[in-house]
C-alpha positions as CSV (number, residue, x, y, z in Angstrom):
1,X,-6.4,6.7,4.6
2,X,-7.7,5.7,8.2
3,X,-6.1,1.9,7.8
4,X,-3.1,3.7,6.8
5,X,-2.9,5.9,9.7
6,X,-4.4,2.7,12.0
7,X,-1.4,0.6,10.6
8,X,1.0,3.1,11.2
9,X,-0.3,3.4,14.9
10,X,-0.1,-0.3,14.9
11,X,3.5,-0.1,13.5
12,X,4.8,2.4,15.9
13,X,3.6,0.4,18.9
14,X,4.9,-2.7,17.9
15,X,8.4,-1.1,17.4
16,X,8.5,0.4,20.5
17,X,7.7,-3.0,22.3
18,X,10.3,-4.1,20.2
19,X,12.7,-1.6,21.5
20,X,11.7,-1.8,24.9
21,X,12.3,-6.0,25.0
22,X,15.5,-5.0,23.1
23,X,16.6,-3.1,25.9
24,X,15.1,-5.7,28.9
25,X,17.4,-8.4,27.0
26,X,20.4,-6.1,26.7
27,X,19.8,-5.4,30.7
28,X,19.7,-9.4,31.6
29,X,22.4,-10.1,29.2
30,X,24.3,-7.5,31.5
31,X,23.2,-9.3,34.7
32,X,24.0,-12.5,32.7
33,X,27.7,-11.4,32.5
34,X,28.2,-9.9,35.9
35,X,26.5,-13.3,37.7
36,X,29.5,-15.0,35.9
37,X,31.6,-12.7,36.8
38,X,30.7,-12.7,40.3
39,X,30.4,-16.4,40.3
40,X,34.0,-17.0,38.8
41,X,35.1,-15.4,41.5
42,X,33.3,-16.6,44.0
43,X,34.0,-19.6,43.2
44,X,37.5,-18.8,43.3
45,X,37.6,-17.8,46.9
46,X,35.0,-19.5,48.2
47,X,32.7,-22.7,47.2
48,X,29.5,-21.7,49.4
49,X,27.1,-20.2,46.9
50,X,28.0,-21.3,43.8
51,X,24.6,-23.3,43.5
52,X,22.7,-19.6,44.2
53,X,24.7,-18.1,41.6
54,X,24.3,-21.0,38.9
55,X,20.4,-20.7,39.6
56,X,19.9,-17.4,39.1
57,X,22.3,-17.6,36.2
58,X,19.6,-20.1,35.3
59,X,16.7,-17.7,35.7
60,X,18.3,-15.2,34.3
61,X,18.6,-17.1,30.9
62,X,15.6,-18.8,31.0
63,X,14.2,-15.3,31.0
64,X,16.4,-14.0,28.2
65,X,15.3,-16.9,26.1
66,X,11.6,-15.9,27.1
67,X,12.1,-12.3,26.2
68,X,13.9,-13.0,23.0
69,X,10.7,-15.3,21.9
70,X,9.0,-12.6,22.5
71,X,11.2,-10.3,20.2
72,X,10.9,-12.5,17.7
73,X,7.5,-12.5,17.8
74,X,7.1,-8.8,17.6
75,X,9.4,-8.9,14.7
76,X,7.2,-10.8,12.6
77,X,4.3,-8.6,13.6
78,X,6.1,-6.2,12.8
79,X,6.5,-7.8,8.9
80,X,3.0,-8.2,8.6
81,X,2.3,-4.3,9.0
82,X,4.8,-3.3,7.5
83,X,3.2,-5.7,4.8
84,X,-0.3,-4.3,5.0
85,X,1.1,-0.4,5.3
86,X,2.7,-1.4,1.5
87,X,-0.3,-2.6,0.3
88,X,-1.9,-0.1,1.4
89,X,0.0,2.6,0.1
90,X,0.1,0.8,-3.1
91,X,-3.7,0.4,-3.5
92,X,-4.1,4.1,-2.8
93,X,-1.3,5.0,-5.7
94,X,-3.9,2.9,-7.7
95,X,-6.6,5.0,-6.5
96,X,-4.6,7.8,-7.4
97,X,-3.9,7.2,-10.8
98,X,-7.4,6.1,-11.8
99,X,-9.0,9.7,-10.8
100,X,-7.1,11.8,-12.9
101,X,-8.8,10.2,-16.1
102,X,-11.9,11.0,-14.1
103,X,-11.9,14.1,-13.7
104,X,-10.5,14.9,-17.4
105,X,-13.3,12.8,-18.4
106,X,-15.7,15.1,-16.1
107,X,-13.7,17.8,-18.1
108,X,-14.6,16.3,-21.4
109,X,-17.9,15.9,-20.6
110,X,-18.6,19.4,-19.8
111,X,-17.0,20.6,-22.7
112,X,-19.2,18.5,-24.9
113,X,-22.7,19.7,-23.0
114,X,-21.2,23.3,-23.9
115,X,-20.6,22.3,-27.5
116,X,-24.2,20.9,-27.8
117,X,-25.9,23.9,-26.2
118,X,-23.6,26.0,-29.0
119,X,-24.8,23.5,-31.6
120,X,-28.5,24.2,-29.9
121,X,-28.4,27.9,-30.4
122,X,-27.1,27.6,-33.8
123,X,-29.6,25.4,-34.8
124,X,-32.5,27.8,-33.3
125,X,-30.4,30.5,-35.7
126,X,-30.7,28.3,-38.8
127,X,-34.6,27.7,-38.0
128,X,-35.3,31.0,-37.3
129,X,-33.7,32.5,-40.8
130,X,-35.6,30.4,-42.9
């Protein structure tokens, strides 16, 4: 139960990084668009700082790629938890199933020390008559 509930943990954090680099990438694919925007027309009515612009343009893609590497990378962590949470859950159904028989057994064996200690008395019954 406690790797369960550590996995889970693990699970949660990993999708909110995942959400949190989803939104960083959203935000630079914003700045993305309005720096070719703002560059188009720039360039348009003036040719001055179009090689500022295409840098950060630049930067600003290089860093997209960067963050989507990391995505990626939380993505397949992600899979392996998600993995390990599964097999997990299944080995705990296993768990599960075997302890009913267990304690019917524990159930069964009762009975049967009951039917012995009646078989017991009985006996002493018999002796004792004859």
């Amino acid at each position: 139960m406690d790797e369960i509930s550590a996995l889970q943990q693990s699970m949660d954090i990993v999708l909110h990084e995942k959400h949190e680099l989803e939104n960083e990438a959203e935000a630079l694919k914003n700045n993305i668009r309005d720096l070719s925007e703002e560059l188009a027309s720039k360039a348009n009515s003036s040719g001055g700082n179009t090689a500022a612009l295409e840098a950060t343009k630049a930067s600003l893609l290089a860093e997209k790629a960067s963050l989507e590497g990391e995505k990626s990378a939380l993505e397949t962590k992600l899979a392996v938890f998600q993995k390990q949470l599964k097999e997990a859950e299944q080995e705990i159904e296993q768990l599960r199933s075997i302890e009913p028989p267990t304690q019917q057994m524990a159930l069964l064996m009762d009975e049967l020390n009951s039917l012995q200690q009646d078989n017991d008395k009985l006996r002493q019954q018999l002796r004792a008559k004859k």
